[in-house]
N, C-alpha and C positions, 0 to 999 in steps of 0.2 A: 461690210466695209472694212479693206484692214487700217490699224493701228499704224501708226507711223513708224518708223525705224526707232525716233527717239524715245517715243511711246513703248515700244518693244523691249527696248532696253533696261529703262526705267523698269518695268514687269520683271525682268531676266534680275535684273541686282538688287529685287524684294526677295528673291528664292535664292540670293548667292551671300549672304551673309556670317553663314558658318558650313558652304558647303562641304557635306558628306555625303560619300557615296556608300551605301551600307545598306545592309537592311537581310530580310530572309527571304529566298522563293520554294515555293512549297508545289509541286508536280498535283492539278488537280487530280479528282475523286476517276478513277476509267478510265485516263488520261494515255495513249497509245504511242507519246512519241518515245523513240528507242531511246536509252539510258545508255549512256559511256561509263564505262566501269571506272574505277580511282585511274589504275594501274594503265588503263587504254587510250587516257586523256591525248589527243596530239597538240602537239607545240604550236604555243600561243606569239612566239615570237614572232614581229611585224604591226603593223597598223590594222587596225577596226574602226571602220567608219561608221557612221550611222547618221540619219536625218531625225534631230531634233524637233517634233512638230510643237510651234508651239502658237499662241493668239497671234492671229495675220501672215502668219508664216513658217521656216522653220531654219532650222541654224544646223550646220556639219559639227557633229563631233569628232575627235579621233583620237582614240586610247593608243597608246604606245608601249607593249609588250617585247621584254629585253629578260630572259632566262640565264639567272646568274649559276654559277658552279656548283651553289647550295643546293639547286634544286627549286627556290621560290623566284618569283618573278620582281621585276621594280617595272613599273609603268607610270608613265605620265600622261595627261588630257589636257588636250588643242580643243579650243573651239575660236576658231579663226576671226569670225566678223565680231566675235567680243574682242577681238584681240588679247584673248586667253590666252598664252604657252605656255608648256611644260610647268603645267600644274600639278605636283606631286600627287600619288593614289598610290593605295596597300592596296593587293590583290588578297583575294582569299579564292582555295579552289578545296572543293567538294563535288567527287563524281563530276555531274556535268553541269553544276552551279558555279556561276564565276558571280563573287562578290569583291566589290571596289570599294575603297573608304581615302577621302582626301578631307583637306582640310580648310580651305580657303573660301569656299562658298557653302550655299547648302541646299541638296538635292541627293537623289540618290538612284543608281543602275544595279539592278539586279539580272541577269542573265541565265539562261539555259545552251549549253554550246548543242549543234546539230550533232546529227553523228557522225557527216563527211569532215566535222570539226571548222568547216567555211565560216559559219552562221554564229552570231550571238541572238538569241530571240529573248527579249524582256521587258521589265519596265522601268522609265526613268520617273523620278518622283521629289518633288520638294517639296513645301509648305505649300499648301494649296495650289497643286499645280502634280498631274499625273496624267503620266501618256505609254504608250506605249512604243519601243524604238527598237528597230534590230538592227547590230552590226556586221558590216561585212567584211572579211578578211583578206590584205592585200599585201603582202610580202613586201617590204623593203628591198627597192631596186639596190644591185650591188654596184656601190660607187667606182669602183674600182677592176669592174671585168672585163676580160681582155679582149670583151667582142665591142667594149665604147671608151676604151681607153686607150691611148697610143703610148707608146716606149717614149716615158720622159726623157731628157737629155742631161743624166744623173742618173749616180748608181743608187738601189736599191737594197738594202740587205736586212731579212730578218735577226730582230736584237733579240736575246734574252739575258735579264741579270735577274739579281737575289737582293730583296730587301732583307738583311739579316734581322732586323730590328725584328721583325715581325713574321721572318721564316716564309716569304714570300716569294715566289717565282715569277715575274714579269715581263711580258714578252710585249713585241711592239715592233717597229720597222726604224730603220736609220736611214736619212737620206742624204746622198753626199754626192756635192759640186761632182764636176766634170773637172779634172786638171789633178794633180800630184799634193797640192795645199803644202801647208798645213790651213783649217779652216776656219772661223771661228763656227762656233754652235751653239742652240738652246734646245732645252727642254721643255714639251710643249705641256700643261697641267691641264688637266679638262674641267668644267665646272661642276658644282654639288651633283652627287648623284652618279651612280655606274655609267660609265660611258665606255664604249669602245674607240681606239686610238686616234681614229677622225671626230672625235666628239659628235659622233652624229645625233641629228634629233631630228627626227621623219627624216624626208630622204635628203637633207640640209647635213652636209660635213665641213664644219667650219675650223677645223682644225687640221684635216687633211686638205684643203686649199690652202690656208696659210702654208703649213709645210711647203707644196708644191711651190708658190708663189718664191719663198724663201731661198728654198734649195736651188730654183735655177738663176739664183741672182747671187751665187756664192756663198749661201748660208748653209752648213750642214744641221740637218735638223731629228732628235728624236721625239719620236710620240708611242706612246705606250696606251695596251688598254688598262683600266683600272681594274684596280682586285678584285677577282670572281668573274670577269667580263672577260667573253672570248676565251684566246689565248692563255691569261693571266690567272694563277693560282691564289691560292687566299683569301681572306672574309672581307668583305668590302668595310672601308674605315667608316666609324661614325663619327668621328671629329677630323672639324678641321686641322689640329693641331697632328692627327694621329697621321697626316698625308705625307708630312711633309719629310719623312721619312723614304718615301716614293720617290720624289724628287731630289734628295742626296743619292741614291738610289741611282736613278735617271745620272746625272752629272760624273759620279764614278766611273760609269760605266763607258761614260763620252772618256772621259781621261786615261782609261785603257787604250785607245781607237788612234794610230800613229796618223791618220788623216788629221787630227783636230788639233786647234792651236790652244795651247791647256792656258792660257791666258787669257783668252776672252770666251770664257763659257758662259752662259744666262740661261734665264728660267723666263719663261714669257706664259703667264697663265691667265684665262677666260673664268671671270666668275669666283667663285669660291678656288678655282688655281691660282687666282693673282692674291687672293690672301696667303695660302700657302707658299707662295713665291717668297714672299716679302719674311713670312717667320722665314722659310729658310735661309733669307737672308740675313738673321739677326742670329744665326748658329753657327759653329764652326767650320771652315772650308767651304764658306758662302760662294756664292755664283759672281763674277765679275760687274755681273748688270741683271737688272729684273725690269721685264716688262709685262703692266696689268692691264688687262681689257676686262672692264668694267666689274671691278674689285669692289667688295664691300667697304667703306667708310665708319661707321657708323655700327653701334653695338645692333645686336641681334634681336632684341628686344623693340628696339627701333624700327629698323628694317622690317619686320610685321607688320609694325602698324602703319607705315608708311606704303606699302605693298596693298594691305586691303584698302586702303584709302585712293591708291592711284588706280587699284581695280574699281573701286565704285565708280568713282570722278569719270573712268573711259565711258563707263555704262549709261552715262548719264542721272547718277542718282544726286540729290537734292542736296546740299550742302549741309541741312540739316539734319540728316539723315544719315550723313559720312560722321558727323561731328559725335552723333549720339552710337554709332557703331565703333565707332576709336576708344568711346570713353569706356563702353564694354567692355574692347579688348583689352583694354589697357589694364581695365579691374583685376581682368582675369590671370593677365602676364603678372599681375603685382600679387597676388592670390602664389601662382606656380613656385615662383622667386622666394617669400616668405616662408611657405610650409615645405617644410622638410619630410613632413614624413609623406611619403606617397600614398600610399591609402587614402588620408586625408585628406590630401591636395585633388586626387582625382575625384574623390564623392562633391566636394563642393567646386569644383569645375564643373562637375556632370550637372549638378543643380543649377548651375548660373546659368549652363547650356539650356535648358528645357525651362527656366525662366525668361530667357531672353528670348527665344523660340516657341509658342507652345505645339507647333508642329512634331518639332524633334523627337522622335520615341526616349527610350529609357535606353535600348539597346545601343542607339547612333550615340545619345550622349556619352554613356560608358566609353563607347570604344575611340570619340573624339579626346574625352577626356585621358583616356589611357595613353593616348598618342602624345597629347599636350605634354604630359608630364614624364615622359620617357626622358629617359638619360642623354639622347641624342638631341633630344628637343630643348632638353635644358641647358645644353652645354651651347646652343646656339643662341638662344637668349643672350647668357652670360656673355656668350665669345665678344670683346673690345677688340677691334682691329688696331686700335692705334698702341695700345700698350708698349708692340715689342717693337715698335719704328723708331725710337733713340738707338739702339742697336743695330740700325741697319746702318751700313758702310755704302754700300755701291749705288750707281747711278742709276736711277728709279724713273721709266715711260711708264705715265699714268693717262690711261684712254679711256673715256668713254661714249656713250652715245647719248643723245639728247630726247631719242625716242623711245630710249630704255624705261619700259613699264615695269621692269623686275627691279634693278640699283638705280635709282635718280642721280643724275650725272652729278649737278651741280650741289645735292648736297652731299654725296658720297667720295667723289672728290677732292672740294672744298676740304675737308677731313682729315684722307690721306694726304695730301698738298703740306695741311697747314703740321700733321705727326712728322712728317720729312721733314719740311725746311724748318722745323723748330733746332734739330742736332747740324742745320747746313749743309745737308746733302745736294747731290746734285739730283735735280727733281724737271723734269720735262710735261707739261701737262697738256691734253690736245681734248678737245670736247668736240666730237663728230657731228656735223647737223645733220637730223634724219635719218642715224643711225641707229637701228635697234640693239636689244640683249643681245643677239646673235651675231651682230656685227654686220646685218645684213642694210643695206644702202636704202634710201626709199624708192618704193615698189619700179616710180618710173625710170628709174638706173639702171631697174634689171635687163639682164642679157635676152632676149628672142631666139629659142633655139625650139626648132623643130614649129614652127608658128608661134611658139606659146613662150610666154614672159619665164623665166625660172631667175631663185634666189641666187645672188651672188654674195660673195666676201666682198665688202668694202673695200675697193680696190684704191682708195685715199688712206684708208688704215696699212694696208697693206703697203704701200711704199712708205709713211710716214713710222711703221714698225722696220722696214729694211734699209731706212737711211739713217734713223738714230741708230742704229745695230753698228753700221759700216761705220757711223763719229766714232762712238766707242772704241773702233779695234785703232783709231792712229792715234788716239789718248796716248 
């Protein structure tokens, strides 16, 4: 007999409590299948699906492999009907061993690639709970090919500028009205994590629709991919604050451009963009206007706990059982914060891990822990969004969506709302109903193309981002 869906769930967010994906695989004793050498490994870049088997059923996975400049990979993991997205994961690669380590649940994929390089063959595994799951490898449709895209009505022209800050080369596309202008324009920021210039995530570019949407309604628009993605030269930033340097970046380069009206230039950023939006607007040669779609609120610290808590709450876990995994976390952030010395901090991380868990090896804690207490990790803790909001001058569209399982609207919001109108800025606020992190509408919104439903941009965000743009420029 299967298990109910809520039943199902329930089981799923016992084994997602510190998920890691981590572990070792070891090629048995006679074992015949061919070995890819280091050197012969082929490009992992694209999606990897796989069917999750798990009690009464089984759930899609799909990893998201994106090949930075360095040579290592950033991937993120979907698993759709948890209403999981872009769950961060470190890749590690060995020969033909792909190992994964994230941080937000707890389970783990170990992998062997084929040697046509199609196939991941391994096992996924959490706290009492081990299966076997292969994935398959499906190329990221190209949004943009000239065999399903028609000649917009707007020019297009490949940009490259120089963040000198950081000796950066970044490349990206401009797009601009039809007519003589001059125009106004923004810069589009993508959110945490390597993105290329449409911020795609599977085959969703939520950032190359807005552009579109934008530019043919008289907004000139750039987007750029981020450092090490694509085009784009340079080590990809680990803070937030280190971005924003991209974005003055981004703005200079419009202010070179005799199309664009140097007075009403903005920053309009998704995510950890509309944080960098906002410092940059507390800096020298600020942007005339910023607009956030679904900006963090709320210190980093917070935002953890409030992320695993809204991932249990979807899964259906027990209230008491969210309550007693918060007070964890919370030990543990208070643990990372206090001890300074890393070493330290990481062994008595790694311990709380494997007492809170006794599933957890030594190995997965180690390496959770080493994660926990990196420089990257810690500076997002720390990071206060509202700090540098007295220093903001310009007038501030604050968006977000109400079906946002990553930034909760109303208290992240709420926040930035109340850091603005504390110095009297001009502050615009819109809370989307049914809108998710992506900006994507509820499901029954979406478009029917080709029989089948596909994601669209919030086409309510979408004019309510190009009508406050247009108030702005007869200010």
């Amino acid at each position: 007999m299967k298990i109910s869906t809520f039943r199902l769930f329930r089981l799923l967010a016992a084994c997602c409590l510190t998920l890691v994906l981590a572990g070792t695989v070891r090629a048995s004793a006679g074992s015949d299948t061919a070995r890819v050498a280091d050197g012969d490994l082929p490009p992992l870049d694209g999606l990897w699906k796989g069917p999750l088997k798990v009690p009464g059923g089984q759930l899609e996975v799909i990893f998201r492999f994106v090949k930075l400049t360095g040579g290592e990979y950033f991937c993120t993991l979907d698993v759709p009907l948890q209403k999981v997205s872009r769950m961060n994961v470190k890749t590690e690669l060995k020969g033909d061993t792909i190992r994964l380590y994230a941080e937000e649940a707890a389970s783990r994929f170990i992998g062997k690639l084929s040697p046509d390089g199609k196939q991941m063959v391994g096992m996924w595994q959490a706290p009492g709970f081990k299966t076997p799951m292969t994935l398959t490898f499906t190329a990221v449709p190209a949004m943009n090919a000239k065999n399903v895209r028609l000649t917009p009505p707007y020019r297009e022209e490949e940009a490259t500028f120089s963040n000198l800050t950081v000796n950066a080369r970044l490349a990206g596309v401009l797009t601009i009205p039809a007519g003589p202008g001059p125009f106004p324009a923004v810069v589009l920021l993508s959110d945490s994590g390597p993105h290329d210039r449409d911020g795609t995530v599977g085959d969703f570019a939520p950032l190359g629709m807005l552009a579109d949407y934008l530019t043919r309604r008289g907004i000139a628009v750039l987007r750029f991919d981020d450092r090490g993605v694509a085009k784009s030269g340079g080590t990809p930033a680990t803070t937030t604050a280190d971005l924003v340097s991209d974005a003055q970046a981004g703005l200079n380069y419009l202010r070179t451009r005799p199309e664009i009206d140097l007075s009403h230039l903005g920053l309009v950023g998704h995510g950890e963009g509309g944080n960098v939006a906002l410092l940059a607007a507390a800096q020298p040669l600020p942007p005339a206007f910023v607009v956030t779609m679904a900006a963090y609120g709320l210190p980093g610290r917070e935002i953890v706990v409030q992320q695993q808590a809204t991932t249990l709450r979807t899964l259906g876990t027990e209230a008491a059982q969210i309550d007693a995994a918060t007070k964890r976390q919370q030990a543990m952030l208070e643990i990372i914060r206090q001890t300074t010395d890393n070493a330290q901090a990481q062994a008595i991380v790694a311990n709380m891990l494997k007492q809170n868990n006794a599933a957890v090896d030594n190995a997965t804690a180690q390496a959770s822990a080493a994660e926990m207490t990196s420089p990257h990790y810690r500076y997002f803790l720390a990071f206060n969004p509202i700090e540098k909001l007295p220093a903001v001058a310009c007038p501030v569209l604050l968006l977000n969506g109400t079906a946002d399982l990553t930034v909760n609207a109303d208290a992240n919001i709420t926040a930035l709302e109340k850091g603005l109108k504390a110095s009297k800025k001009n502050v615009t606020v819109h809370k989307l109903i049914g809108v998710n992190h992506l900006f994507q509408p509820d499901q029954t919104k979406w478009p029917i193309i080709n029989g089948q439903q596909q994601p669209n941009f919030s086409p309510e965000t979408e004019e309510i981002i190009r009508e406050w743009i247009v108030a702005q420029t007869k200010k």
